[in-house]
C-alpha positions as CSV (number, residue, x, y, z in Angstrom):
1,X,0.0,0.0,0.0
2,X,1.3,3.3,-0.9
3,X,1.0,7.2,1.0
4,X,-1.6,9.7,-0.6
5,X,-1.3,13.2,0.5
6,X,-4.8,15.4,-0.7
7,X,-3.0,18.5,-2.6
8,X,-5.1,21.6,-3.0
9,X,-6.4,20.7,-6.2
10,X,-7.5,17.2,-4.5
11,X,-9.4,18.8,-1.6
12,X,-11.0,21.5,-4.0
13,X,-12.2,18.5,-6.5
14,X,-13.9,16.8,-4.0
15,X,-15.6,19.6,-2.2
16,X,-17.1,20.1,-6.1
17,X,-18.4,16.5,-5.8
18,X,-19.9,17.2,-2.2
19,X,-21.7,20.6,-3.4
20,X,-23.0,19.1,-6.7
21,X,-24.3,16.4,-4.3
22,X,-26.0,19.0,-1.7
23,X,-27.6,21.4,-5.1
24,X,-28.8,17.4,-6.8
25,X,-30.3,17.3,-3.4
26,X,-31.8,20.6,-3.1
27,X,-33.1,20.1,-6.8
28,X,-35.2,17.4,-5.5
29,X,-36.2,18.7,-2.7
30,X,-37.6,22.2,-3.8
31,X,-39.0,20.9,-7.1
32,X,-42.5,21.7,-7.3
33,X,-43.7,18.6,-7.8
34,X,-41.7,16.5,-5.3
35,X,-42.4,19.4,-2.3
36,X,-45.9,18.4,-2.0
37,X,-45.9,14.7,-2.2
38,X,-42.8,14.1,0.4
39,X,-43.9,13.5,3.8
40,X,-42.9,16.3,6.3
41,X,-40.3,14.2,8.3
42,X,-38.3,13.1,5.1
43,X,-38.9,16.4,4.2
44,X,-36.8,17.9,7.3
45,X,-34.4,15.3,6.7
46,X,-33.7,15.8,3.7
47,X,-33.1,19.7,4.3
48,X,-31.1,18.7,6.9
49,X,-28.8,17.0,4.9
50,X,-28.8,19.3,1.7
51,X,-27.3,22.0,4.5
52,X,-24.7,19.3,6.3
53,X,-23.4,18.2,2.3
54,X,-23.1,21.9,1.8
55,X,-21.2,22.2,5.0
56,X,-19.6,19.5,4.7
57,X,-18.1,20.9,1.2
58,X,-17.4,23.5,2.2
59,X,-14.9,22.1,5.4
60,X,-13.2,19.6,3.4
61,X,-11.0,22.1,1.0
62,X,-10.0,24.1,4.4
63,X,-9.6,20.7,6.6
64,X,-8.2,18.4,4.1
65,X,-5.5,19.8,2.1
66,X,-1.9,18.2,3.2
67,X,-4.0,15.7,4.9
68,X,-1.5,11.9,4.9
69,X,-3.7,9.2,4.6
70,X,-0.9,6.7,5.4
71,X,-1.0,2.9,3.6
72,X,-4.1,4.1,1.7
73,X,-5.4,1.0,-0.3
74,X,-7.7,3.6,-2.6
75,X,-6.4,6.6,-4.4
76,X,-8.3,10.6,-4.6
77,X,-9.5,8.4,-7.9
78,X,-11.4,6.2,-6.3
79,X,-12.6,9.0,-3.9
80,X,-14.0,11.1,-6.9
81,X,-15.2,8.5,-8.5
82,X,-17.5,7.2,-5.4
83,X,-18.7,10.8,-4.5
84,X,-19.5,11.4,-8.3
85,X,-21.8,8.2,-8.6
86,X,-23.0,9.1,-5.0
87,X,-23.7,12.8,-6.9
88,X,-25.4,11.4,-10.1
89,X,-27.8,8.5,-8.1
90,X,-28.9,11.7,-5.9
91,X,-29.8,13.8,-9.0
92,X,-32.3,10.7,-10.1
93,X,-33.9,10.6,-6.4
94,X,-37.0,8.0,-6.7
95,X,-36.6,6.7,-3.1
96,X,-36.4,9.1,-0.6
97,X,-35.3,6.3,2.5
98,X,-32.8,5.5,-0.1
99,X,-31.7,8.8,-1.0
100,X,-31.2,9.2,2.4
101,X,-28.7,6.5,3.0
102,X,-26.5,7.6,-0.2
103,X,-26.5,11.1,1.6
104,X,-26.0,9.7,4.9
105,X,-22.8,7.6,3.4
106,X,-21.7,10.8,1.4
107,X,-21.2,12.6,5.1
108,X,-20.0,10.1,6.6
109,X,-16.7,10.0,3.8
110,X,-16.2,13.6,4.3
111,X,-16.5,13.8,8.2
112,X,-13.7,11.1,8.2
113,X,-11.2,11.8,5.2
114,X,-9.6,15.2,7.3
115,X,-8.3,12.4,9.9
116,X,-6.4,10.2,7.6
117,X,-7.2,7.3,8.9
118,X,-7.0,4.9,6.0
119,X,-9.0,2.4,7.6
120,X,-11.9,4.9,8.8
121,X,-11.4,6.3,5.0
122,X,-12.0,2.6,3.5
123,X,-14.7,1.8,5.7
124,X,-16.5,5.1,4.7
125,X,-16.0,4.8,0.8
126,X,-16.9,0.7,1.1
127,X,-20.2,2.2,2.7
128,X,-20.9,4.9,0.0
129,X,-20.2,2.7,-2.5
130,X,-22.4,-0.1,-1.1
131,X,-25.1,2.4,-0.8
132,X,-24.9,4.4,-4.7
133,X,-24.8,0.6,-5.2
134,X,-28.3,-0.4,-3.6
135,X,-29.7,2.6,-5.1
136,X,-28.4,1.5,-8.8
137,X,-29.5,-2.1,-8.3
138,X,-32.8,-1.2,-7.2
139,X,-33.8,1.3,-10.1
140,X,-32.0,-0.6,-12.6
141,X,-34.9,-3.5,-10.8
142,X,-37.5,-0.9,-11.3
143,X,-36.8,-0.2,-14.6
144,X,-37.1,-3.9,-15.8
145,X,-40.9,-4.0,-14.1
């Protein structure tokens, strides 16, 4: 397993992917069809989360840059890569309880990748991707129907 240190450029990339996440979100949310028919509890949630991804973004390009993730076994590649998938299944929402766990996932990666911890990190990104995953499997299921 090899270092990665998150340059600038690295941090700033995927803050992008965290924001686009937070506006997909918001998109959703505020649309007007979609306002009316979610129930007012997913509704809070959901808000709730659209403002932590934004915040979240917004932390990771002061709080990550220079971070050492130390015998990292996935690469910023992989990171992008996860968050953008985790970005795109948000923009085609069609299950808010699912919706929620992809977002709930997303957090979790970016609360945990200014540590370094390469084992928290893995743990994180196994999650988002299991979740973008789930939320693939079970469209692509819906689709077929």
């Amino acid at each position: 397993m090899s270092n990665i240190t998150l340059s600038a450029d690295d941090a700033l990339k995927l803050s992008a992917q965290f924001r686009g996440a937070s506006t997909a979100l918001g998109d959703y949310l505020y649309a007007p069809d979609n306002w009316a028919r979610i129930p007012e509890p997913d509704r809070a949630t959901l808000q709730s989360l659209e403002v932590t991804l934004l915040n979240v973004a917004s932390d990771l390009v002061t709080r990550a840059v220079g971070v050492i993730i130390e015998d990292a076994g996935q690469s910023v590649a992989d990171l992008l890569e996860a968050t953008g998938q985790a970005r795109d299944a948000i923009k085609t929402i069609d299950n808010i309880t699912r919706a929620i766990t992809v977002v709930t996932a997303m957090i979790g990666l970016a609360a945990i990748i200014p540590t370094g911890s390469a084992g928290g990190i893995a743990a994180a990104l196994k999650n988002l991707q299991s979740a973008v995953k789930g939320e693939q499997t079970a469209k692509a299921r819906k689709a077929k129907a």
